[in-house]
N, C-alpha and C positions, 0 to 999 in steps of 0.2 A: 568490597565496592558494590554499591549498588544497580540493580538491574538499570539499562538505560531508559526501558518502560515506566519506569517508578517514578521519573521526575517529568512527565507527561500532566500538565494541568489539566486536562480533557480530561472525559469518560473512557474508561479503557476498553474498547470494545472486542467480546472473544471472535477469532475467526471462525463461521459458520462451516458445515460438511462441504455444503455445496462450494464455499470459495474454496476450499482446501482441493476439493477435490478436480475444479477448473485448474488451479496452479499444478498438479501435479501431472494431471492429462496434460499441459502443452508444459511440461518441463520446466515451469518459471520460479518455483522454488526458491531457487538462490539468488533468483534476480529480485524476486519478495523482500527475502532475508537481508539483502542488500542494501537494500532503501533504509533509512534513519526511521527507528520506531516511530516517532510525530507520522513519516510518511507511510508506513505498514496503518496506523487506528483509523488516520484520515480517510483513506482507502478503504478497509472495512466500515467507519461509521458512514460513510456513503454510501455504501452499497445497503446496508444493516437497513437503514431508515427510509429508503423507499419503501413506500407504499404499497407498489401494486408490482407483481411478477415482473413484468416486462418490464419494467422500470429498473428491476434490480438487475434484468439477465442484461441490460442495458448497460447498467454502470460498469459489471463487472466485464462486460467484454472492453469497457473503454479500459480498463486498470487491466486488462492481461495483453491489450496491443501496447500501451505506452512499455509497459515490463518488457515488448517483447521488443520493441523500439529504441527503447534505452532514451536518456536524455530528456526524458516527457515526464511530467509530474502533473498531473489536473489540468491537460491542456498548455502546461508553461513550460516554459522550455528548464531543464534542469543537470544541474550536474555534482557529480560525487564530487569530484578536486574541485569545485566552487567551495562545494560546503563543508569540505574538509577545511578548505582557508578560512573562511570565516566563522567556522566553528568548532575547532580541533579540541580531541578527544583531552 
């Protein structure tokens, strides 16, 4: 079976030192790993393609409260048993 990565139409973007190492200071890890790959690249190509520092230390703090919030995805409200209904494995 193929990686669920692989069927990504997007740019696959690698996670950087410094995300990695945000999620592992506050524990979020498996709240990361948790999220549907689409939403792990989204997450990284955002934060990846700002510009300027603060912009990046910006994004990444918004994707490590929603992680740590649960239910948040870019601002919208989200949920795993949503997208498991309409989208099972």
């Amino acid at each position: 079976m193929a990686d669920a990565s692989s069927r990504l139409k997007r740019p696959i973007y690698p996670i950087p030192d410094f995300v990695l190492s945000a999620l592992e200071k506050r524990n979020l890890m498996a709240a990361y790993r948790q999220r549907p790959p689409y939403q792990q690249n989204d997450y990284i190509g955002w934060i990846s393609r700002a510009k300027l520092p603060a912009t990046q230390q910006k994004r990444l703090a918004q994707m490590l409260d929603e992680l740590e919030r649960g239910g948040v995805y870019m601002k919208m409200k989200w949920s795993a048993h949503l997208q498991r209904q309409l989208h099972p494995a």
